[in-house]
C-alpha positions as semicolon CSV with decimal commas, in nm:
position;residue;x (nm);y (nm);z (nm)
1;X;-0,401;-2,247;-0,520
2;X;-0,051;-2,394;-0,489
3;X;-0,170;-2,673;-0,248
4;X;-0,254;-2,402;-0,019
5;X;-0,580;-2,472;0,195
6;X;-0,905;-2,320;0,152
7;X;-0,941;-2,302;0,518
8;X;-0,656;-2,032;0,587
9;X;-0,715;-1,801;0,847
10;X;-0,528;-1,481;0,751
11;X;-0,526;-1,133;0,984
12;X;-0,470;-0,807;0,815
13;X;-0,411;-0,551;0,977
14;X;-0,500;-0,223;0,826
15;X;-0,882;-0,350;0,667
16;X;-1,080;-0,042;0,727
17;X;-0,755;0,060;0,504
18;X;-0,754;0,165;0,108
19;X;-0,522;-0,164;0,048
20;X;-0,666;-0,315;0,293
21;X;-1,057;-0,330;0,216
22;X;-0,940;-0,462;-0,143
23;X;-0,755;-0,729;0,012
24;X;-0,988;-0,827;0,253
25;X;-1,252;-0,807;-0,017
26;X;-1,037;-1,067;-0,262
27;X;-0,937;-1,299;0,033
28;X;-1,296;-1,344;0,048
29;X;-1,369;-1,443;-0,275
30;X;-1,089;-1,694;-0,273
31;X;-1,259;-1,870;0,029
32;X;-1,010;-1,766;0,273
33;X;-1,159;-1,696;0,709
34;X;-1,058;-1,310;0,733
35;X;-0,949;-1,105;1,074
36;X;-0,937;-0,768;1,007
37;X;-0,759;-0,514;1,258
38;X;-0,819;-0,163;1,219
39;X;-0,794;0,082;1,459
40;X;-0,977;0,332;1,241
41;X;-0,760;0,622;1,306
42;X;-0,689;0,617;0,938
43;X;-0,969;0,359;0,819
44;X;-1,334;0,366;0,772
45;X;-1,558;0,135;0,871
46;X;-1,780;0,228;0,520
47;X;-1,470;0,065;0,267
48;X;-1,576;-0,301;0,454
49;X;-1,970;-0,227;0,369
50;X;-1,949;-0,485;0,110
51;X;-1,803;-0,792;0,315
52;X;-1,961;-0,710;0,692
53;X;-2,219;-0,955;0,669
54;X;-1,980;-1,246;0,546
55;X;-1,949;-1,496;0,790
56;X;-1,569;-1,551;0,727
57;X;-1,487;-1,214;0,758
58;X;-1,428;-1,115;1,152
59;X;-1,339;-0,710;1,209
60;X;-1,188;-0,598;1,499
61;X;-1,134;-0,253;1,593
62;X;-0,757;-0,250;1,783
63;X;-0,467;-0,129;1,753
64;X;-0,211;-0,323;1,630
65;X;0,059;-0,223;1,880
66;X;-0,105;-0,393;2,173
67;X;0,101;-0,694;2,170
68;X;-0,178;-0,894;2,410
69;X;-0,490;-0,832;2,213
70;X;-0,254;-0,948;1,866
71;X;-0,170;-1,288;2,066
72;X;-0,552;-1,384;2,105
73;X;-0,634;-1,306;1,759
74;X;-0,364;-1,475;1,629
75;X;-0,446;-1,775;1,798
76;X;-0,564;-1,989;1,525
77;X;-0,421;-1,740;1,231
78;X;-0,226;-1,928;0,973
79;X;-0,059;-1,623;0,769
80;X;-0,084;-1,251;0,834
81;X;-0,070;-0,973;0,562
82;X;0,008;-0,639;0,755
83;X;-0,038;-0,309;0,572
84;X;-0,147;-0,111;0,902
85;X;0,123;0,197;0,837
86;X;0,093;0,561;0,888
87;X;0,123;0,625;0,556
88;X;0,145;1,002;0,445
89;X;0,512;1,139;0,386
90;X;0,367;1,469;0,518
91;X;0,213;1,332;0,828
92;X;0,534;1,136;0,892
93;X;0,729;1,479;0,832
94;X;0,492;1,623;1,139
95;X;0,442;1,323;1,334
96;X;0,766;1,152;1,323
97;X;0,741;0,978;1,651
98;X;0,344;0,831;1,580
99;X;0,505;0,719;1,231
100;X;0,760;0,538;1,439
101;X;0,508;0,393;1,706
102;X;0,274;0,247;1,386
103;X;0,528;0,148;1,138
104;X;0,823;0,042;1,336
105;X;0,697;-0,051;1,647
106;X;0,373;-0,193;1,509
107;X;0,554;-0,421;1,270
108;X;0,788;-0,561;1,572
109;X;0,453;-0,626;1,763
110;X;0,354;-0,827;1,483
111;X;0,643;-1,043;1,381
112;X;0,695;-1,112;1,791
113;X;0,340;-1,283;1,783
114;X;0,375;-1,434;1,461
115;X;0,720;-1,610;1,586
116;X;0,525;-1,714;1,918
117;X;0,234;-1,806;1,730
118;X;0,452;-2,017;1,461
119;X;0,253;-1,817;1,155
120;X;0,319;-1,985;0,842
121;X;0,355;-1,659;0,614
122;X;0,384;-1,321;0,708
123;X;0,353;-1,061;0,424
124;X;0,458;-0,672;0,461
125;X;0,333;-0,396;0,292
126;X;0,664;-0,185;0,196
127;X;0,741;0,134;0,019
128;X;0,954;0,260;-0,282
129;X;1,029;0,503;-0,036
130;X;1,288;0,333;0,133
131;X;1,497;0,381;-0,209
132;X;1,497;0,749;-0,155
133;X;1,631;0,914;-0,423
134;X;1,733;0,689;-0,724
135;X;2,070;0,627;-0,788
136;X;1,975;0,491;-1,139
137;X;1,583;0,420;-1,322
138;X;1,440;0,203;-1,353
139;X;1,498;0,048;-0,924
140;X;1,569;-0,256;-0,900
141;X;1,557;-0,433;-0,548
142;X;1,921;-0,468;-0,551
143;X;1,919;-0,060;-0,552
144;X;2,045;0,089;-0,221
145;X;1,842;0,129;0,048
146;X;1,849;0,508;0,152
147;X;1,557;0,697;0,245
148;X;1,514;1,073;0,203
149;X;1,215;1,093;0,448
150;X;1,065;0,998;0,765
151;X;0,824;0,776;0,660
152;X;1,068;0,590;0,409
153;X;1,289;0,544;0,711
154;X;0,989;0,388;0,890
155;X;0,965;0,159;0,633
156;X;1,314;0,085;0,596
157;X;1,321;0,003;0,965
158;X;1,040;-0,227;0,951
159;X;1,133;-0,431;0,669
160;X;1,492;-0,486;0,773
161;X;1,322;-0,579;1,098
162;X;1,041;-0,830;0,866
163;X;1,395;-0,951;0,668
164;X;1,567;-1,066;0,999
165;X;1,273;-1,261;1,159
166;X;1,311;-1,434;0,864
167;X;1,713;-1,521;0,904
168;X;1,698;-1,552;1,296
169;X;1,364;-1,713;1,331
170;X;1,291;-1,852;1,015
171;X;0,968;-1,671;1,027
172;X;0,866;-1,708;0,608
173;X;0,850;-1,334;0,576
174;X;0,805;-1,124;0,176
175;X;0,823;-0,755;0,133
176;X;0,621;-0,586;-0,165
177;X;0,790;-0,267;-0,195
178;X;0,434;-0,067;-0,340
179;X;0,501;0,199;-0,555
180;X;0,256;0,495;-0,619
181;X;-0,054;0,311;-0,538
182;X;-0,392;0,423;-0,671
183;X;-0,763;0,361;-0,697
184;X;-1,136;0,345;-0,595
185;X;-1,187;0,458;-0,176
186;X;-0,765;0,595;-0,158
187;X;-0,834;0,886;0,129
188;X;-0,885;1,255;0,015
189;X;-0,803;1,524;0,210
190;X;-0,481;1,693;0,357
191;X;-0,242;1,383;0,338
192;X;-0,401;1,230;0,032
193;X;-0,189;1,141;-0,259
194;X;-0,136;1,306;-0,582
195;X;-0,438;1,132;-0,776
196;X;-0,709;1,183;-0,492
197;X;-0,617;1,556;-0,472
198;X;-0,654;1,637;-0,843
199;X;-0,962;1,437;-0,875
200;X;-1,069;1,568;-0,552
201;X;-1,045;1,974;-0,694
202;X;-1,099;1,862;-1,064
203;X;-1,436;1,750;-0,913
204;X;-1,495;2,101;-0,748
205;X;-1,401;2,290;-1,062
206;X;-1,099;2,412;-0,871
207;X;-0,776;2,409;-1,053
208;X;-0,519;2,106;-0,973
209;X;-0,199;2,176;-0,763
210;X;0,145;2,076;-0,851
211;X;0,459;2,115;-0,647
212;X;0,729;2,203;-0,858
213;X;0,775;2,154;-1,232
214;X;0,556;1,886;-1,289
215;X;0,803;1,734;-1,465
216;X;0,903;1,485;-1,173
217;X;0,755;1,110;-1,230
218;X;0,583;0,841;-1,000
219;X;0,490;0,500;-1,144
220;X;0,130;0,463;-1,061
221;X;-0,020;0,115;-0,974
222;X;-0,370;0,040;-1,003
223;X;-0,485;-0,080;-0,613
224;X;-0,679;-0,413;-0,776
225;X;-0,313;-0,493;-0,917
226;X;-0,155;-0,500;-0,543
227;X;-0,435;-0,651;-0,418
228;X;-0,363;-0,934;-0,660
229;X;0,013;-0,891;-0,568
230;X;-0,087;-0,953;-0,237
231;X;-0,266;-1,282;-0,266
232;X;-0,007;-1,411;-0,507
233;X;0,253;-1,292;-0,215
234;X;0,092;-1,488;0,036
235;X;0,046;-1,824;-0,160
236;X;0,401;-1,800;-0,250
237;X;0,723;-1,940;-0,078
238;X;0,908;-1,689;-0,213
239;X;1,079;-1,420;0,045
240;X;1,327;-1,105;0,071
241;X;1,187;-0,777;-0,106
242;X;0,951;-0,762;-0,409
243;X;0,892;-0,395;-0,665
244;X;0,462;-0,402;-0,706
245;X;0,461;-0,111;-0,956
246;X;0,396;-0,110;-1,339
247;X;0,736;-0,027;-1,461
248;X;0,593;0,333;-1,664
249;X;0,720;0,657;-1,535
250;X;0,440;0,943;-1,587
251;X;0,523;1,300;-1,508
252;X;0,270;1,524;-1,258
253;X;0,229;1,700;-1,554
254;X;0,125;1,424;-1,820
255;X;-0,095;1,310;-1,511
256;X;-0,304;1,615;-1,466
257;X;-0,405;1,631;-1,829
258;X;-0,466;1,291;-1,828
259;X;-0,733;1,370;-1,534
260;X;-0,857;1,705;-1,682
261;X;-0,882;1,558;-2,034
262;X;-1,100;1,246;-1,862
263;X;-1,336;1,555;-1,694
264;X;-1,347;1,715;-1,953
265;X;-1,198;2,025;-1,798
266;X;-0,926;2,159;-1,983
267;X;-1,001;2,522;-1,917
268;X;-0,861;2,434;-1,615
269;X;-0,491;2,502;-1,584
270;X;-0,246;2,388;-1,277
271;X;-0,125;2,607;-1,044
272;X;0,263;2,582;-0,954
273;X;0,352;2,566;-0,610
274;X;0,673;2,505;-0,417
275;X;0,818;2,125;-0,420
276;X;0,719;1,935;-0,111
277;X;1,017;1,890;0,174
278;X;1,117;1,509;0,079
279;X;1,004;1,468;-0,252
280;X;1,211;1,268;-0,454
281;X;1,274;1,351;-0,842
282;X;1,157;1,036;-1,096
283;X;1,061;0,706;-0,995
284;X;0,999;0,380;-1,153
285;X;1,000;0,045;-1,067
286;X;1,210;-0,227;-1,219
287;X;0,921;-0,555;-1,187
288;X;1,115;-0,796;-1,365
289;X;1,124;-1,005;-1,041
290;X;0,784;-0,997;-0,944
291;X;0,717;-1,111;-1,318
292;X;0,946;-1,395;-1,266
293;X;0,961;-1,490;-0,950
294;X;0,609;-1,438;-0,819
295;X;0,423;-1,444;-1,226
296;X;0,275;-1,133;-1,124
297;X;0,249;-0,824;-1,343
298;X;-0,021;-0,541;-1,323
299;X;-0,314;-0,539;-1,536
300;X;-0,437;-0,239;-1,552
301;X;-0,312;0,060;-1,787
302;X;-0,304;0,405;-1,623
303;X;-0,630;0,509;-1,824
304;X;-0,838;0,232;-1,739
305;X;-0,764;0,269;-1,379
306;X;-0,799;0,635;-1,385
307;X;-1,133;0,552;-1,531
308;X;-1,255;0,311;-1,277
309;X;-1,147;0,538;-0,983
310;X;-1,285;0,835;-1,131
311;X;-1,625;0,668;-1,204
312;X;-1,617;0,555;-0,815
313;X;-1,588;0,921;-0,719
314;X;-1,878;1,007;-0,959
315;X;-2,096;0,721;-0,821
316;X;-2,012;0,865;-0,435
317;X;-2,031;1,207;-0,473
């Protein structure tokens, strides 16, 4: 545990959260006290089924933007892992002034009350996105910072604002730049990502949709392998920005008959629609300094996480 003590009281915001549930879930486990913030707008109450009866685990439902209500819980918090984010690029693209109240906003809210409240580690949740699109493959952190989208630029925003507590205040502040995160209890529906969505109609015997060619890549990371990312994160002294991603590229199209071969479905076929507004082209992360730096590196191949989340779906439905 790195010397670190059992008796840690971490917040994370976000816990009713895809990430976040995992992460409270694992903090558990470890022996860690757990406040989790949610202000269920995006959450559900369900993904914390398995750890409401702990007695280490506190949830409250807030929202993290009320700077009063984050003081008292933070009273007697030692670290605080903060993934609360609105975190669709398409409800960013509609919303751009919510995005900004959550992920901008929120995130000042945060590091104000863990300066006042002397927190000893304060771990953000970023985004590829705030690469935009890549100047060269695979990104490294050194790449420029230059998102394409609102939601990148939220993110952007925030973590510059996560990196200067850290040089003004000397606030011990890291930034895991997630790639295309996956897995077991992700949200279907409109702003889902591309894996819920084909699962999702795969499921329904509907035909999966792809904008564009297909042919543009995402390096998909298996949720349990953040979750670890996150732990190791927050146990480290390490700060400044972090790539969590696998350092594969798979195209939309190698994906979807990866996911129709799995349901056995290959009659079928994808339907072509028009790219998205603020899509970038191919992605994939450069991890050599999580790997060496943090001695983190994901786990889990693309199939066997596929097959774990697609099992979950099964076991739901």
């Amino acid at each position: 545990m790195h010397g670190q003590p059992l008796m840690w009281r971490v917040l994370v915001t976000g816990a009713a959260g895809f990430i976040g549930s995992w992460t409270v879930e694992e903090l558990l486990k470890e022996g860690y006290y757990v406040i989790g913030v949610d202000d269920l707008s995006d959450g559900s109450i369900s993904r914390l089924s398995n750890v409401l009866g702990n007695n280490r685990f506190t949830f409250i439902n807030t929202n993290i933007c009320d700077e009063e209500v984050m003081m008292k819980l933070c009273k007697d918090v030692d670290a605080i892992i903060h993934l609360a984010a609105k975190v669709s690029v398409e409800e960013a693209f509609l919303k751009p002034k919510l995005a900004f109240k959550v992920n901008v906003e929120g995130t000042l809210v945060l590091l104000e009350v863990a300066r006042k409240r002397d927190i000893k580690r304060f771990v953000y949740a970023s985004s590829v996105a705030v690469y935009g699109e890549p100047r060269k493959l695979p990104i490294s952190e050194d790449h420029i910072i230059d998102p394409i989208n609102v939601y990148g630029a939220t993110k952007a925003a925030a973590e510059a604002l996560v990196h200067s507590y850290q040089g003004n205040y000397g606030l011990s502040t890291i930034a895991l730049r997630y790639f295309n995160v996956y897995g077991p209890r992700m949200k279907g529906g409109y702003y889902a990502g591309v894996i819920a969505r084909f699962i999702e109609r795969v499921f329904n015997d509907e035909p999966p949709i792809i904008y564009g060619d297909g042919r543009q890549t995402r390096d998909f990371v298996y949720v349990k392998d953040v979750v670890r990312a996150n732990i190791t994160a927050l146990r480290s002294t390490k700060t400044g920005p972090f790539n969590i991603g696998t350092g594969i590229q798979t195209s939309i199209n190698d994906l979807c008959s990866i996911i129709l071969k799995m349901f056995n479905k290959l009659h079928l076929k994808p339907v072509y629609q028009r790219p998205r507004p603020g899509d970038i082209r191919y992605s994939q992360a450069d991890i050599t300094k999580a790997v060496n730096e943090l001695k983190w590196k994901p786990k889990y191949t693309l199939e066997l996480g596929l097959r774990e989340t697609i099992d979950y779906y099964r076991s739901i439905r």
